[in-house]
N, C-alpha and C positions, 0 to 999 in steps of 0.2 A: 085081213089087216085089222090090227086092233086101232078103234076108233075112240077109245076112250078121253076124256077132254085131257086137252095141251096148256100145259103151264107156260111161263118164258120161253124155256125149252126144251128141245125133245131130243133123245135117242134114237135112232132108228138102225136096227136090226135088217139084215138080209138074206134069204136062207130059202131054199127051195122046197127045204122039210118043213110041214108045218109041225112035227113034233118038237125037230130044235125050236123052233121060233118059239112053240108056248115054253119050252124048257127055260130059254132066255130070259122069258118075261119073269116065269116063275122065280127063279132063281135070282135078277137085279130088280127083284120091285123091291125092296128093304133101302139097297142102295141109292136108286133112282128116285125114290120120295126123299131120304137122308141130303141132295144134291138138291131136289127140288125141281126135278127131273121127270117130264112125261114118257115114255116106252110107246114110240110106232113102230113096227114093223109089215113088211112087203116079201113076199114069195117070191119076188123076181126081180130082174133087173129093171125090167121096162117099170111095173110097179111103182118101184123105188123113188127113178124118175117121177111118176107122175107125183107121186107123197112129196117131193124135193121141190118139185115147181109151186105146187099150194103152200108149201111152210119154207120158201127160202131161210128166212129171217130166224123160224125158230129153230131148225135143226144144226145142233152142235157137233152130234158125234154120229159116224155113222160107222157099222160093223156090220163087214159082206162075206157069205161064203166065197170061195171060188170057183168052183164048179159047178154051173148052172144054166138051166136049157135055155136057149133066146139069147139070152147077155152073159156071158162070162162075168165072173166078180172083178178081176184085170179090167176090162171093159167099162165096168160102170166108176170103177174110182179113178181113170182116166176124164173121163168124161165129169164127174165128181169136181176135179181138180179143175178143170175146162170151166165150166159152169158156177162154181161156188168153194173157190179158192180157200175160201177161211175155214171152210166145214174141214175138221178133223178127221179123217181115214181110220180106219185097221182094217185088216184079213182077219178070217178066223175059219180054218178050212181042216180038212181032213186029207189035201190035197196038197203036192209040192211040187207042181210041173214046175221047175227053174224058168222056161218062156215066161211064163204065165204070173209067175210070181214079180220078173225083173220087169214086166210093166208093172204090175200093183206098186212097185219100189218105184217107177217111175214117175207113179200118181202122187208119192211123197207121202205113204204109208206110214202111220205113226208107229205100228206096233204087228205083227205079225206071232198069230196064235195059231197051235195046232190042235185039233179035234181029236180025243176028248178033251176038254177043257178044265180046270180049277177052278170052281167058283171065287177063291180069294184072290188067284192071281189075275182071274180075270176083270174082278173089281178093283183090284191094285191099279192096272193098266188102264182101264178106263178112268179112275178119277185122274191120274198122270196127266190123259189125254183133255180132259175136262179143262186141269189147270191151264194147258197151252192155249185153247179154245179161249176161254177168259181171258187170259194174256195178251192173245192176239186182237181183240175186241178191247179189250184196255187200249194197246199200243194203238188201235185206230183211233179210239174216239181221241185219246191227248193229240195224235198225228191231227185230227181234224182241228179240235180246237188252237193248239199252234196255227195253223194253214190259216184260222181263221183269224187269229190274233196279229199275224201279221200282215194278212189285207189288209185287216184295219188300220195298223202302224202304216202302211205304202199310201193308205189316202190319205192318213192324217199329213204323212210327209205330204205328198202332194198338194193336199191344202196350205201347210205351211209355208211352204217352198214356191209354191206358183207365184210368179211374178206378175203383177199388172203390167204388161208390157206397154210398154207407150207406144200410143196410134199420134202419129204424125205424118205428117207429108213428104216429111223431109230424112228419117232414116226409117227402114224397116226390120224390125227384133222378131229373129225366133228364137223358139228354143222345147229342145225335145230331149226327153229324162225317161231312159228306161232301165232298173234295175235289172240285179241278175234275177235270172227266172226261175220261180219258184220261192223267191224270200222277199219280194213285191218292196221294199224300202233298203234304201243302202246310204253311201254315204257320200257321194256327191249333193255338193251347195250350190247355188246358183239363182240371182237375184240380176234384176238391173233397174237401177234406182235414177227416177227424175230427178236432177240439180237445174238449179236458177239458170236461166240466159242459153235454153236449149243446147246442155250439157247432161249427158247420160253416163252413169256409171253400173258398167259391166262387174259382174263380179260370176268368177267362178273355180270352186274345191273342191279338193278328191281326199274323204277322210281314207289313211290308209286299212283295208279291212271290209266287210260285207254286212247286211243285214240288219239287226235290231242296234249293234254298241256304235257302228258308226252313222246311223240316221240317229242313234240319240244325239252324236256331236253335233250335225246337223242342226239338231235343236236349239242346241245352243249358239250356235253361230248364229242362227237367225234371232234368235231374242236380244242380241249383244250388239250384234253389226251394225245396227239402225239407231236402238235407241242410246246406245254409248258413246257412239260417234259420227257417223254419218250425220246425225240429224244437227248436231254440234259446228258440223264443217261445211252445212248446205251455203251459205252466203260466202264463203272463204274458197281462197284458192286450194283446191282439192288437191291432194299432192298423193296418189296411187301406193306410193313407197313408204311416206308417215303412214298410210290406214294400215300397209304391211309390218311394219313395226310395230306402229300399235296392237296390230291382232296377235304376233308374237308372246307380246309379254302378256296379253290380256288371256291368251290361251295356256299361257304356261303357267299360269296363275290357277285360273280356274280347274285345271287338271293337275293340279302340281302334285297330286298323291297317285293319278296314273301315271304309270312307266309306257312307253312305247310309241305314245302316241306320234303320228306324223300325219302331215297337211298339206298338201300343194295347196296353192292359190293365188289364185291371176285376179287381176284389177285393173279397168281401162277405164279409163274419163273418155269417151267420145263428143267433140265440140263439133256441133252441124255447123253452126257459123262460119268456123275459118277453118272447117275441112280438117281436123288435125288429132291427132289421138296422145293421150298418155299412159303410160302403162309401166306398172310392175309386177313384176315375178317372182314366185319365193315357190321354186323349185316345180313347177307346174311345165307338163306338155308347152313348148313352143308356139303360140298363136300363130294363124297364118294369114297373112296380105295379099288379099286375092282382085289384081290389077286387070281386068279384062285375061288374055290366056299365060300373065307371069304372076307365079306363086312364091311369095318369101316367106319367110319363116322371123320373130318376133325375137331379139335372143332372149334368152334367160339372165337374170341380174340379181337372183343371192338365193339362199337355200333355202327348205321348202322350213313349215312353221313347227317349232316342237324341236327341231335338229341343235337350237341356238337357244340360249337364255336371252341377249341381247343382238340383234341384228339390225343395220343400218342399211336398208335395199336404196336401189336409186331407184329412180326415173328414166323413163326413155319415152321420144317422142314420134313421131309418125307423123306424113300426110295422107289425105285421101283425096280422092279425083270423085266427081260422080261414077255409079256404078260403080264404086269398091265395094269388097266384101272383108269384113274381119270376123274370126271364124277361130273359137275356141274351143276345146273340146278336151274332155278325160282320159286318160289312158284304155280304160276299159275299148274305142273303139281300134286300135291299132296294135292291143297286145293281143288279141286275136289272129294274128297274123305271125306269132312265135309259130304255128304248129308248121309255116311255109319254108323255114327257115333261115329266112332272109331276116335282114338286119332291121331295125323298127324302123329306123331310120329310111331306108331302102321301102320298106312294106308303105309306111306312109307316104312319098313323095309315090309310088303308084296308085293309090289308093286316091288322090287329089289330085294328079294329072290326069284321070283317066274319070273324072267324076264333074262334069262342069256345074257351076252354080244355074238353079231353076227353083220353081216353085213348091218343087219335093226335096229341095235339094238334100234335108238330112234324111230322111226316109232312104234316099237312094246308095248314098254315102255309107249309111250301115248296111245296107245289102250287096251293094258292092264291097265292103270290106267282110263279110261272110262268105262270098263269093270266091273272092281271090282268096280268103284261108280254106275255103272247102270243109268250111262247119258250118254248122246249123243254128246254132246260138252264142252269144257272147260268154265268158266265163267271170268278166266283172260289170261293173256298172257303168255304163255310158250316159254322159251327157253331152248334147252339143250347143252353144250358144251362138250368133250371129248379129250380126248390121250391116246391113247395106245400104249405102248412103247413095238418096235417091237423087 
């Protein structure tokens, strides 16, 4: 085995003949200093292996006879492929058993040479392979630094987004946000904000879309919500249906050069005092009124944000008894339930009759609603928000 020092990376040659091997060397050492390329080579297959396990990292290309005592070459670019995925393949044999070659093709063989060889065809072929090898080593490190760029976007969302929930005695707030998996930030909002005289305001939106463009709208909702108006209407009677209005034109403003956009969003004033809720809806999931074991549903009362230039939503009001639950949530946790194909409608009313309110209760809720669709993961972003008035 030639032991000569390794640059970034290396070659390595496979060949039972030690005369092909030093031929090899002889003839790609021009090429492989030109690339900037070290030449190892192994008589065997076992060999090979061990050269593979001390330089994972540096070996790029690898070139194996196929007829060889111990390990067939078939054998080792199976195992190749097994072990170190991004390493480049070829044959280069004097051999053509069809068995033996359709596994080589199975290892995902880049190039397939027969003995005797061209020195320039076979340098043609290996810088080819070269390129892939770079490419696929490019295409990881961007794959990681994205991966990495957007955990950072899913905590900054979290950070943004986390609500100080209010500890009181008198209602209890959760609330649990899990994007789709794999892009860590998306596009559900969702706050609930202290008002004067033990009044809480619910708020929660589903931008339509995944990812980086709708946690950026996110962003914006959060910078806007609070200090444009909310903080404006803390001492005034909170009216659920003006904030919805309001966020209409104020959104269709600020995005008024994007085309597409659309926005559910729900808004409840919860009053612990006199037991009683308000709430409006601009095209958002249905909330649902959860009365000890009777479930209603919240109606909807004008279209969702972005649909309309100007819209006038109302109000609607509600009571609560101790131990109710109001219980909001995004689409993402019941369109999971298309693949059953029962109606969402149908899919949700089983999904909450069959799920009672407890101390896990959203944990349980998306597992049951995974459950009953017979998947594994969501395919959009859930949130679910809560109060249960103690």
């Amino acid at each position: 085995m030639d032991t000569s020092e390794t640059q970034d990376l290396c070659v390595l040659f496979v060949d039972d003949e030690l005369n092909i091997l030093h031929a090899l060397e002889r003839e790609m050492r021009g090429w492989a200093r030109q690339n900037q390329l070290s030449i190892l080579t192994a008589d065997s297959g076992a060999l090979a292996l061990e050269v593979l396990r001390k330089n994972p990292k540096q070996i790029a290309l690898v070139i194996s006879d196929l007829k060889m005592p111990g390990m067939l070459g078939s054998d080792l670019l199976l195992q190749i492929k097994k072990e170190w995925p991004d390493i480049v393949t070829m044959l280069l044999t004097g051999y053509s058993e069809t068995q033996e070659v359709m596994k080589a093709v199975q290892a995902g063989i880049f190039s397939y040479i027969l003995k005797p060889w061209e020195s320039d065809y076979l340098q043609a072929e290996l810088s080819k392979a070269l390129v892939v090898y770079k490419t696929q080593r490019q295409n990881e490190a961007y794959k990681t630094l994205m991966e990495e760029e957007l955990r950072w976007a899913g905590e900054m969302q979290r950070a943004l987004l986390r609500p100080a929930l209010v500890k009181t005695e008198g209602v209890e707030f959760r609330v649990s946000y899990h994007p789709v998996e794999g892009l860590y930030c998306g596009g559900d909002y969702y706050d609930v904000i202290n008002l004067p005289n033990e009044r809480y305001l619910m708020l929660l939106g589903d931008v339509a879309g995944h990812g980086v463009k709708a946690a950026f709208i996110t962003g914006i909702l959060k910078a806007v919500i609070y200090s444009e108006y909310v903080r404006n209407a803390l001492y005034s009677t909170f009216s659920p249906a003006a904030f919805l209005s309001w966020l209409n034109d104020r959104m269709n403003f600020e995005l008024r050069q994007t085309s597409g956009l659309i926005l559910s969003f729900l808004a409840i004033v919860l009053d612990r005092k006199n037991g009683t809720i308000v709430y409006s809806n601009a095209g958002h999931n249905k909330p649902l009124h959860i009365s000890g074991s009777r479930l209603s549903e919240l109606p909807v009362s004008g279209p969702a944000i972005g649909m309309k230039k100007t819209v006038m939503y109302v109000d609607n009001s509600g009571r609560l008894l101790p131990g109710d639950v109001v219980l909001a949530y995004t689409d993402g946790l019941t369109e999971v339930g298309g693949a059953t194909g029962e109606s969402g409608h149908d899919f949700m009313v089983k999904l909450f009759s069959s799920t009672p309110y407890s101390t896990d209760y959203h944990s349980k809720l998306m597992q049951s609603a995974l459950q009953l669709a017979g998947q594994k993961t969501f395919q959009d972003d859930v949130t679910l928000l809560s109060a249960k008035l103690l």
